[in-house]
N, CA, C and O atoms as a Maestro MAE file, in Angstrom:
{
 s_m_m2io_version
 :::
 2.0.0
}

f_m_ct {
 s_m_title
 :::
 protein
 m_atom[184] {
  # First column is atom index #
  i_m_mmod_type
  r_m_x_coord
  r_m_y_coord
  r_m_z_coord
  i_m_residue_number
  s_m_chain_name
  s_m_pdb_residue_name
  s_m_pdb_atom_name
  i_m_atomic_number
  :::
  1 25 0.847 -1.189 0.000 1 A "UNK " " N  " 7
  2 3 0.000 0.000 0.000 1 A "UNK " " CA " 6
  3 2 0.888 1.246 0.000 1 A "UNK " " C  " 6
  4 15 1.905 0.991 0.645 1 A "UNK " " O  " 8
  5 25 0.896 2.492 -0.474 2 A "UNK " " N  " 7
  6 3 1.023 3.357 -0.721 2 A "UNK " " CA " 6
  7 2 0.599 4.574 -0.275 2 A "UNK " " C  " 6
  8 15 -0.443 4.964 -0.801 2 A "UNK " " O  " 8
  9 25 1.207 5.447 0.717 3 A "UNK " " N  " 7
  10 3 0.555 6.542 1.370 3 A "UNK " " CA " 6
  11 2 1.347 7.800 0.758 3 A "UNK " " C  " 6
  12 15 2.490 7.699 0.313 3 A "UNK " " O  " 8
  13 25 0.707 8.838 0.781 4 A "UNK " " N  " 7
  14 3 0.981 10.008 0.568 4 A "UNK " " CA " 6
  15 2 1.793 10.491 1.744 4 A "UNK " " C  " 6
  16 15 1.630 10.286 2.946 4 A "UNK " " O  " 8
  17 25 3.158 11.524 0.779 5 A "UNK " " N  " 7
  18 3 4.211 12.436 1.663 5 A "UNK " " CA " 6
  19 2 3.963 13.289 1.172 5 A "UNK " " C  " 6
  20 15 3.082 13.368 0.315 5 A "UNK " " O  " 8
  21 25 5.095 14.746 1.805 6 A "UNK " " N  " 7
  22 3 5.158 15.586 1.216 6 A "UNK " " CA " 6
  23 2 6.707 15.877 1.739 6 A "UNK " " C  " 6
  24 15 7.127 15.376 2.782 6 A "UNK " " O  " 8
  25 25 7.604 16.851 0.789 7 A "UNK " " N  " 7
  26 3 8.401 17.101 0.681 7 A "UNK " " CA " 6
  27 2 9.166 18.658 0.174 7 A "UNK " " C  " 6
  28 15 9.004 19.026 -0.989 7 A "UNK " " O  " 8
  29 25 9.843 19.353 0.972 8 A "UNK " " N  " 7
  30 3 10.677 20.171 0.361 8 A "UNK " " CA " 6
  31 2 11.531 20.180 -0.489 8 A "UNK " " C  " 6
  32 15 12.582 19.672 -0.098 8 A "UNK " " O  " 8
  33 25 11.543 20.639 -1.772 9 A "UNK " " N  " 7
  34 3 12.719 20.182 -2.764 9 A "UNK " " CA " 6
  35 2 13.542 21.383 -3.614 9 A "UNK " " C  " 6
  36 15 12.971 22.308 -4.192 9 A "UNK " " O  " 8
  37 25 14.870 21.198 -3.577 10 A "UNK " " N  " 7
  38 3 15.633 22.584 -4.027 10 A "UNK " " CA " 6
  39 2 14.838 22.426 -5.216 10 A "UNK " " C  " 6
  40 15 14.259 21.432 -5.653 10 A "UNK " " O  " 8
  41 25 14.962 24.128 -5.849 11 A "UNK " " N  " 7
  42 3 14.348 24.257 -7.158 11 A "UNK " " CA " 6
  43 2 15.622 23.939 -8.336 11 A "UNK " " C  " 6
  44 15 15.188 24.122 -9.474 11 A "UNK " " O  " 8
  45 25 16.785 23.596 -8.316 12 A "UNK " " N  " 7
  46 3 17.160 22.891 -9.369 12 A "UNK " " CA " 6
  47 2 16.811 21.336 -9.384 12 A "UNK " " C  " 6
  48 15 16.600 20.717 -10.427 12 A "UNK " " O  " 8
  49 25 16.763 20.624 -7.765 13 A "UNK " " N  " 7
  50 3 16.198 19.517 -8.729 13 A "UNK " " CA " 6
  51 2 15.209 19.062 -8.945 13 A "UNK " " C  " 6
  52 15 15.151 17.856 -9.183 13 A "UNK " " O  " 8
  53 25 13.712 20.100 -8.942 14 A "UNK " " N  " 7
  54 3 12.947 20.011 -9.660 14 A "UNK " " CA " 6
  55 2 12.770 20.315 -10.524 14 A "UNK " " C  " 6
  56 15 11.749 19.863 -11.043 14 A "UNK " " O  " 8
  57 25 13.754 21.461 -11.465 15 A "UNK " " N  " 7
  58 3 14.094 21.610 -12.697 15 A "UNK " " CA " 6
  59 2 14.429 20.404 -13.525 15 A "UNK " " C  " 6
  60 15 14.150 20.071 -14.677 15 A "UNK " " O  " 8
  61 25 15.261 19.752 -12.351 16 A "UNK " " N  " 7
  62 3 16.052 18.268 -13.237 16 A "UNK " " CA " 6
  63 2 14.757 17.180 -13.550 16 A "UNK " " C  " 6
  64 15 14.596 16.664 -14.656 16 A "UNK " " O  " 8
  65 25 13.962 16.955 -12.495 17 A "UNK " " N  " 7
  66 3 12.706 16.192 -12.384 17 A "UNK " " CA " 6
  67 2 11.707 16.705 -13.644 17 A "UNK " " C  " 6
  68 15 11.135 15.833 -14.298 17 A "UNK " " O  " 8
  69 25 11.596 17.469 -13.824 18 A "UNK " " N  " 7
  70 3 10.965 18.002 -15.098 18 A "UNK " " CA " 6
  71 2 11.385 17.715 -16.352 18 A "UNK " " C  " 6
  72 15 10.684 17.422 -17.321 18 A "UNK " " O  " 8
  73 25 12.755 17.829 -16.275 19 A "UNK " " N  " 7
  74 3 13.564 17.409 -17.656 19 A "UNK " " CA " 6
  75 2 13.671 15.920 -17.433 19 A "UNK " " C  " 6
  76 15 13.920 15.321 -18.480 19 A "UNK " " O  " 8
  77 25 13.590 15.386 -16.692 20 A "UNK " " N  " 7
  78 3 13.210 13.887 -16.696 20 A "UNK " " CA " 6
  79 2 12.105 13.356 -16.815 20 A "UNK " " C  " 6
  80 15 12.072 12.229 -17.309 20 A "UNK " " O  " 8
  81 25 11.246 13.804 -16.528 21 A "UNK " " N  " 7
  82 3 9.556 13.583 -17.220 21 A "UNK " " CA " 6
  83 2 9.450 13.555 -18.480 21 A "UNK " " C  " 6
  84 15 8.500 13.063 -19.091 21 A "UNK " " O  " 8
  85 25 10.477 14.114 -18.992 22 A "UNK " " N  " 7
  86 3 9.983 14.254 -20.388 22 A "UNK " " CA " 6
  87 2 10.003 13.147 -21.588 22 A "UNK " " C  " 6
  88 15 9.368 13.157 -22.643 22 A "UNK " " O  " 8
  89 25 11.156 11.963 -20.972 23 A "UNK " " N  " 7
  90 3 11.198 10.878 -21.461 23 A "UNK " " CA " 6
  91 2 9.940 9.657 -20.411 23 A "UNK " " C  " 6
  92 15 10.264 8.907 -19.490 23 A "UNK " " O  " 8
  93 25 8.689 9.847 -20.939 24 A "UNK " " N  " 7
  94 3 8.008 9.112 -20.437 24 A "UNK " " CA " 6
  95 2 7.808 7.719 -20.837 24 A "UNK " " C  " 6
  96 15 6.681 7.238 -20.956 24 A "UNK " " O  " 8
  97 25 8.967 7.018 -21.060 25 A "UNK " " N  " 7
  98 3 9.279 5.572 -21.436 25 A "UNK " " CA " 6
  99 2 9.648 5.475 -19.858 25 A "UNK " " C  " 6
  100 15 9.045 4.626 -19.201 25 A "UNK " " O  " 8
  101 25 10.387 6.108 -19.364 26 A "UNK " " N  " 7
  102 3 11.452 5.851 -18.171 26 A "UNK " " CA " 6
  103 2 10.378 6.420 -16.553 26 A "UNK " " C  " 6
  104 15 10.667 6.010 -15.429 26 A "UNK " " O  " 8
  105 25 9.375 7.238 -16.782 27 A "UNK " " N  " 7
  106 3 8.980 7.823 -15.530 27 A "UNK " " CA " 6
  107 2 7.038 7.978 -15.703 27 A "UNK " " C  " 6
  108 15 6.534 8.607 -16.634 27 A "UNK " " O  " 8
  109 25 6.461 7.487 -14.946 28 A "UNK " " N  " 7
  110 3 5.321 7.892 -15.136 28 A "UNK " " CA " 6
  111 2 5.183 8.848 -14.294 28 A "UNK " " C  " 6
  112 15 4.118 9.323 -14.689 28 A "UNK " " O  " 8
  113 25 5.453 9.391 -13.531 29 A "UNK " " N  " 7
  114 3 5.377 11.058 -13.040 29 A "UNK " " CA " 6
  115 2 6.210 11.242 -11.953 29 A "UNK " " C  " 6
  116 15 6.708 10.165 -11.626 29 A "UNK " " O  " 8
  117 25 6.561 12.152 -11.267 30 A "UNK " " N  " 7
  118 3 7.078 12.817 -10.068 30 A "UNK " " CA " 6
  119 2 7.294 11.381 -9.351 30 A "UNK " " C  " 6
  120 15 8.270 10.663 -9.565 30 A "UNK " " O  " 8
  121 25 6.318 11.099 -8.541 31 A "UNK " " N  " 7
  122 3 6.285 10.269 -7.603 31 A "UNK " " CA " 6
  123 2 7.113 8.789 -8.610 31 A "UNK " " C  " 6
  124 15 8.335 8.636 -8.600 31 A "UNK " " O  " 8
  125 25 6.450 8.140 -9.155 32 A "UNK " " N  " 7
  126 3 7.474 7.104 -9.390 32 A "UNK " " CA " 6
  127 2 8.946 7.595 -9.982 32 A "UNK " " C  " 6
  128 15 9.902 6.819 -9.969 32 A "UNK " " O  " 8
  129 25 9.054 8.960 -10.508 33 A "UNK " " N  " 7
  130 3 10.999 9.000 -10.531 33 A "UNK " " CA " 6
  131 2 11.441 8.785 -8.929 33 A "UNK " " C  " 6
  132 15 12.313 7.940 -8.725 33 A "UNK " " O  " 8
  133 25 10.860 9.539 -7.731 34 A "UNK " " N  " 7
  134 3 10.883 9.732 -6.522 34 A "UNK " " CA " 6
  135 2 11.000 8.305 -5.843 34 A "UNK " " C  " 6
  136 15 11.860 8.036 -5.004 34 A "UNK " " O  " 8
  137 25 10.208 7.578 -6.220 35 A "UNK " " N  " 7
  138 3 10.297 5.787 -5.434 35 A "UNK " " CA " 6
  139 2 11.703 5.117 -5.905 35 A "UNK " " C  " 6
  140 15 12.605 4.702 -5.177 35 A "UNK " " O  " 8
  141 25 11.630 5.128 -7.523 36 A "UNK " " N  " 7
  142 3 12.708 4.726 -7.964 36 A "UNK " " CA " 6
  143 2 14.267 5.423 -7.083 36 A "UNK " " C  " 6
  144 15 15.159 4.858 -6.451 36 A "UNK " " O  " 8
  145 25 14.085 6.477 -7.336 37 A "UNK " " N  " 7
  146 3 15.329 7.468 -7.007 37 A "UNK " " CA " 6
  147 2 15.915 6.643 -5.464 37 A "UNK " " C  " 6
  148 15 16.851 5.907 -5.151 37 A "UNK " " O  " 8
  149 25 14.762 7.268 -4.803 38 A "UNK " " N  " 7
  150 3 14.897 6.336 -3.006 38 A "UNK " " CA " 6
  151 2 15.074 4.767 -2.712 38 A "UNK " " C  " 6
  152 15 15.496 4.283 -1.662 38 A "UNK " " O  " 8
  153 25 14.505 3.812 -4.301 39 A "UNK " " N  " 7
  154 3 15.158 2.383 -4.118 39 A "UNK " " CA " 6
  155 2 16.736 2.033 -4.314 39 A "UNK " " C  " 6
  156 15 17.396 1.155 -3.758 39 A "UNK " " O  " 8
  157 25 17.148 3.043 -5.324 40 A "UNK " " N  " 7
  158 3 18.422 2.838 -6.023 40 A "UNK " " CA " 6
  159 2 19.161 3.358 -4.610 40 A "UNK " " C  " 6
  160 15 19.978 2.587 -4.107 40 A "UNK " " O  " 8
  161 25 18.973 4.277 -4.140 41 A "UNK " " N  " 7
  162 3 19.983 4.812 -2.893 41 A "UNK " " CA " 6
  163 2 19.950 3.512 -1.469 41 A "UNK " " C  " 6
  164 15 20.876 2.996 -0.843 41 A "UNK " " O  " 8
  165 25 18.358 3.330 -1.372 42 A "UNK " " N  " 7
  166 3 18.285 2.217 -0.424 42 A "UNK " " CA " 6
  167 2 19.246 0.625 -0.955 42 A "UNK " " C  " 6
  168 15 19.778 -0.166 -0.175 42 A "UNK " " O  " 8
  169 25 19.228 0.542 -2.297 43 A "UNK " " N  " 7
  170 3 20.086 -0.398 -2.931 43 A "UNK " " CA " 6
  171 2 21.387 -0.555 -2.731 43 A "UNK " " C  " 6
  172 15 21.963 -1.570 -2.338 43 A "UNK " " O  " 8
  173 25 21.933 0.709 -3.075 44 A "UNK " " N  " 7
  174 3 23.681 1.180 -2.948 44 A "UNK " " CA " 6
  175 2 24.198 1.837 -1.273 44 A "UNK " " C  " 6
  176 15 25.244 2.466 -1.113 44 A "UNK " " O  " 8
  177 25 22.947 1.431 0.142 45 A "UNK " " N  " 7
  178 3 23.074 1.234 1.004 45 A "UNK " " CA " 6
  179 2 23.928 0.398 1.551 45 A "UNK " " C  " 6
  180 15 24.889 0.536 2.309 45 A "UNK " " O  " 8
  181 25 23.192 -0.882 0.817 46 A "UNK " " N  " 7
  182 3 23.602 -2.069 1.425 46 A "UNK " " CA " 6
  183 2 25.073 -2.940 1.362 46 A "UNK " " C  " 6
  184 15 25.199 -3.985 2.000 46 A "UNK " " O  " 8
  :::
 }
 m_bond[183] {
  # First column is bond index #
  i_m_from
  i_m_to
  i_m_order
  :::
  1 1 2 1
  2 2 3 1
  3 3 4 2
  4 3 5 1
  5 5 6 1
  6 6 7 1
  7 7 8 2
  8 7 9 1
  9 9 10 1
  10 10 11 1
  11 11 12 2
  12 11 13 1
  13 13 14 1
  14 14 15 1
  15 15 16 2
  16 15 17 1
  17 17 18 1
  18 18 19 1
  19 19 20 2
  20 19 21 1
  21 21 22 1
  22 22 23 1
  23 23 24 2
  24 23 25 1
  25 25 26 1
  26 26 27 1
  27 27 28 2
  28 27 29 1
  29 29 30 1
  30 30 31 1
  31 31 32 2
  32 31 33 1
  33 33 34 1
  34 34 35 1
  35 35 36 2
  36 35 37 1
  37 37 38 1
  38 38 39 1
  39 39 40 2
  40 39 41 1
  41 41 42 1
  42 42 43 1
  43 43 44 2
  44 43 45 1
  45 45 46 1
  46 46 47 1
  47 47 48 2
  48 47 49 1
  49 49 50 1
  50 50 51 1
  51 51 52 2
  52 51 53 1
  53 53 54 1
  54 54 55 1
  55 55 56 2
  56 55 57 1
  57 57 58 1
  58 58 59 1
  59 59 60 2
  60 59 61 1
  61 61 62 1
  62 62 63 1
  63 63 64 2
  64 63 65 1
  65 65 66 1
  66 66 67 1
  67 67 68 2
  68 67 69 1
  69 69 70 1
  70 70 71 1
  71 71 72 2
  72 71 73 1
  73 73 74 1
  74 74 75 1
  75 75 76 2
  76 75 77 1
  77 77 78 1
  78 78 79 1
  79 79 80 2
  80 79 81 1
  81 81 82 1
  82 82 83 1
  83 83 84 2
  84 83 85 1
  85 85 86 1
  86 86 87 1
  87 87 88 2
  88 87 89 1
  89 89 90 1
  90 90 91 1
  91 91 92 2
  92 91 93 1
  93 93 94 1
  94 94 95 1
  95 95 96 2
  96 95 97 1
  97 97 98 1
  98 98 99 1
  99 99 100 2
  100 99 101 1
  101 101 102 1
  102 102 103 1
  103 103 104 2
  104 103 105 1
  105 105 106 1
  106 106 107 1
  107 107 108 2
  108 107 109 1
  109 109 110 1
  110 110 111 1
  111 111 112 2
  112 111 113 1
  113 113 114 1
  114 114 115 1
  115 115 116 2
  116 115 117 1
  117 117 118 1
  118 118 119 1
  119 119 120 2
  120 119 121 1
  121 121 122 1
  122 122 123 1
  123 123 124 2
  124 123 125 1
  125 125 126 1
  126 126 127 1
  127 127 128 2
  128 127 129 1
  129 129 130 1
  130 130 131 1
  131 131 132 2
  132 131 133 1
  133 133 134 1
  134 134 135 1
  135 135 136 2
  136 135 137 1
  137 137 138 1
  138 138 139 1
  139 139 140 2
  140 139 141 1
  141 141 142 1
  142 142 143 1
  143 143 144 2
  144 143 145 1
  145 145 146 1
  146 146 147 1
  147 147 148 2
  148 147 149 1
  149 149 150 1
  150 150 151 1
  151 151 152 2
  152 151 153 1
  153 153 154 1
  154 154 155 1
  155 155 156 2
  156 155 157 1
  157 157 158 1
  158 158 159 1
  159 159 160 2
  160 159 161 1
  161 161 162 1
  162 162 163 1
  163 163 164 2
  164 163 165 1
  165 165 166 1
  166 166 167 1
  167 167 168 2
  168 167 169 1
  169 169 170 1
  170 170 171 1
  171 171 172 2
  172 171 173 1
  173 173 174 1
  174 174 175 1
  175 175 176 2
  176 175 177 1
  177 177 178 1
  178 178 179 1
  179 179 180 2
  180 179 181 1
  181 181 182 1
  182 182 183 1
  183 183 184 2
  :::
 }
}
């Protein structure tokens, strides 16, 4: 299940998040670049 956050984010990298939307093969919006982004870091945690 899936709950709603919210978040403060510098305005360049929501500039960058925007220019990454734009290839919508790779992102279906904000939130899944955002899950992805936070698995890959939780990944290169371990």
């Amino acid at each position: 299940m899936k709950k709603p956050i919210s978040a403060t984010i510098d305005e360049q990298l929501i500039s960058w998040i925007g220019k990454e939307l734009n290839d919508t093969r790779k992102y279906r919006n904000k939130s899944h670049l955002i899950e992805v982004a936070i698995e890959l870091l939780k990944a290169n945690k371990k």
